[in-house]
Phi, psi and omega in degrees: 000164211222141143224159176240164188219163157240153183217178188280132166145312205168176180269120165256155182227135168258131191232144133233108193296125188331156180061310166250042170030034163309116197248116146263132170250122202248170193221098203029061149102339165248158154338108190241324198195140176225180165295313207256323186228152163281126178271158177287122199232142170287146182303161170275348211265135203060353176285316181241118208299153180279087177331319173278017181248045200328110158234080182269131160221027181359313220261324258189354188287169208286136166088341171213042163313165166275307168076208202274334198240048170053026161059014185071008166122349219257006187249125185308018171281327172271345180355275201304353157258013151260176208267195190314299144347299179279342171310276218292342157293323173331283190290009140258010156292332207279297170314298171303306168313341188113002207264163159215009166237158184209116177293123176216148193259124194253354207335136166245165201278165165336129160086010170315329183255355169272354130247073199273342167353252236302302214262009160266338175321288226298298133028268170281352169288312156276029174247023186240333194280326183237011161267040135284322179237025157086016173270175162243142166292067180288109185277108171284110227277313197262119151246181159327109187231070200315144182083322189229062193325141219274130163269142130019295164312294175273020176245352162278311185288352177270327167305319206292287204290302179309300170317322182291330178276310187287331196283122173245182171305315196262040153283123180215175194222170172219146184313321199224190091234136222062059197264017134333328184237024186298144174044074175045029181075019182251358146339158152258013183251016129247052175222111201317325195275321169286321196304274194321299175316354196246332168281347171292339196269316173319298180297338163293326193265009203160126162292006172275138163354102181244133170268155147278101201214122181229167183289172199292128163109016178279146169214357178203188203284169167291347199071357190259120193239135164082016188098311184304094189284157200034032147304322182261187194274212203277310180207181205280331163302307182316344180288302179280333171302301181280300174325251187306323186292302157331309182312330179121007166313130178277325214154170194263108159283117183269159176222133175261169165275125216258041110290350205276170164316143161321305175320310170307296183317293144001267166320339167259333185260339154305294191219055174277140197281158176215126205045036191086341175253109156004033176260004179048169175332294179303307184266007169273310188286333180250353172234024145237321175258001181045048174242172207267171176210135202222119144291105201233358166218128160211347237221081159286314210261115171303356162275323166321314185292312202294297185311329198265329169303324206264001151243034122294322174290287180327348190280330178097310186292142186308099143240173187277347199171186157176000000 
């Protein structure tokens, strides 16, 4: 016979087991503690990627870049359509290489709630696939659903069912992607006001990490609440002071253009002036709105990534990740 409990970490499970009423305890899927014997536990110290310590490379990792023409399916914007063998080569080239988070979109289709069983089964078999191999999950909650566009509503009853069934420790989440522009920008995630409320509603549900991802060089709201442009707030900080932060928001996935020069790339997320001072993308979000900032897209190529990481790194400067 099987019960389950939840605690702050993750979903445990008490199994007791057929013949000698043995009770094991299990702590997201291994084995921790039994009646009759101590089980052998993975160290905590490297085994589990820190969620707030972003080494994200989605775009650009060795062997599945996107390159100019999306690759032919072969960049981890597609994981969920391979098949099971290659997920799993992925993820251990993807871990061996250094990398540990990786953002995926579970969006389920129109009509989704009068059965969501298969599609929360599929859901948790990969957040179980990838606290096996030591990733963090970012689930972008919201995407693109061209004809049948996601409302406001239902993107709160797919948080309310997914987080609940589905959330282990190393899951955090992002509203979107892009989400400024979900359904040609006819979204409720541009609207400064559904945005917040919705990271509010996120945050009832779970101590984890909630992001922010907008299209490249955005970094804060629309101004628009209701249809109504400059209804909302003012500008992009007041958008993260007043707003997002309060709400219970972690922070900015920034996205460059991912054309553009090192140099460009650079020059905007460092050091584009902001009141005459030289702080670029990064010192608006994180030393004027003291939110967090993960350079989470610059990169189709893996040399692009390997040069623009390590003269990020060289730079000295404070991020949550990349």
């Amino acid at each position: 016979m099987e019960q389950s409990i939840t605690f702050a970490g993750g979903r445990a499970k008490w199994v007791f087991q057929e013949g000698d009423g043995n009770v094991v305890l299990y702590h997201d899927g291994v084995p921790v503690w039994a009646t009759d014997t101590i089980l052998k536990t993975l160290p905590s110290s490297g085994t589990e990627p820190d969620p707030a310590r972003w080494r994200v490379n989605f775009l650009a990792a060795q062997g599945y870049e996107m390159g100019d023409d999306r690759n032919g399916g072969q960049s981890p914007l597609s994981y969920l359509e391979w098949d099971s063998t290659k997920q799993a080569q992925f993820r251990r080239d993807y871990v061996t290489a250094g990398h540990t988070h990786l953002p995926i979109s579970f969006m389920p289709p129109a009509g989704w709630e009068s059965n969501p069983d298969p599609h929360i089964a599929k859901v948790q078999q990969v957040v179980n696939d990838f606290a096996a191999a030591g990733m963090v999950l970012c689930h972008m909650l919201v995407t693109d659903r061209p004809g049948h566009e996601v409302t406001f509503d239902e993107a709160k009853r797919w948080a309310d069912v997914v987080i609940d069934r589905t959330h282990q420790s190393h899951v955090i989440y992002a509203l979107g992607w892009e989400q400024n522009s979900i359904d040609r920008g006819r979204g409720f995630l541009n609207d400064d006001f559904k945005t917040r409320d919705f990271v509010r509603h996120i945050r009832s549900l779970t101590n984890a990490d909630i992001w922010l991802h907008f299209t490249p060089r955005w970094w804060g709201g629309s101004g628009i609440v209701n249809g109504v442009e400059g209804a909302g707030y003012g500008d992009e900080r007041e958008y993260w002071i007043t707003g997002m932060l309060p709400a219970g928001a972690t922070g900015l996935l920034y996205q460059s253009e991912w054309d553009n020069t090192d140099d460009e790339a650079f020059h905007l997320f460092l050091d584009y002036p902001w009141s005459g001072e030289p702080i670029g993308i990064l010192g608006r979000v994180k030393d004027l709105a003291a939110a967090g900032c993960v350079w989470f897209e610059h990169s189709r190529f893996t040399a692009d990534y390997k040069r623009r990481t390590q003269r990020l790194l060289d730079s000295g400067r404070e991020v949550n990740g990349f």
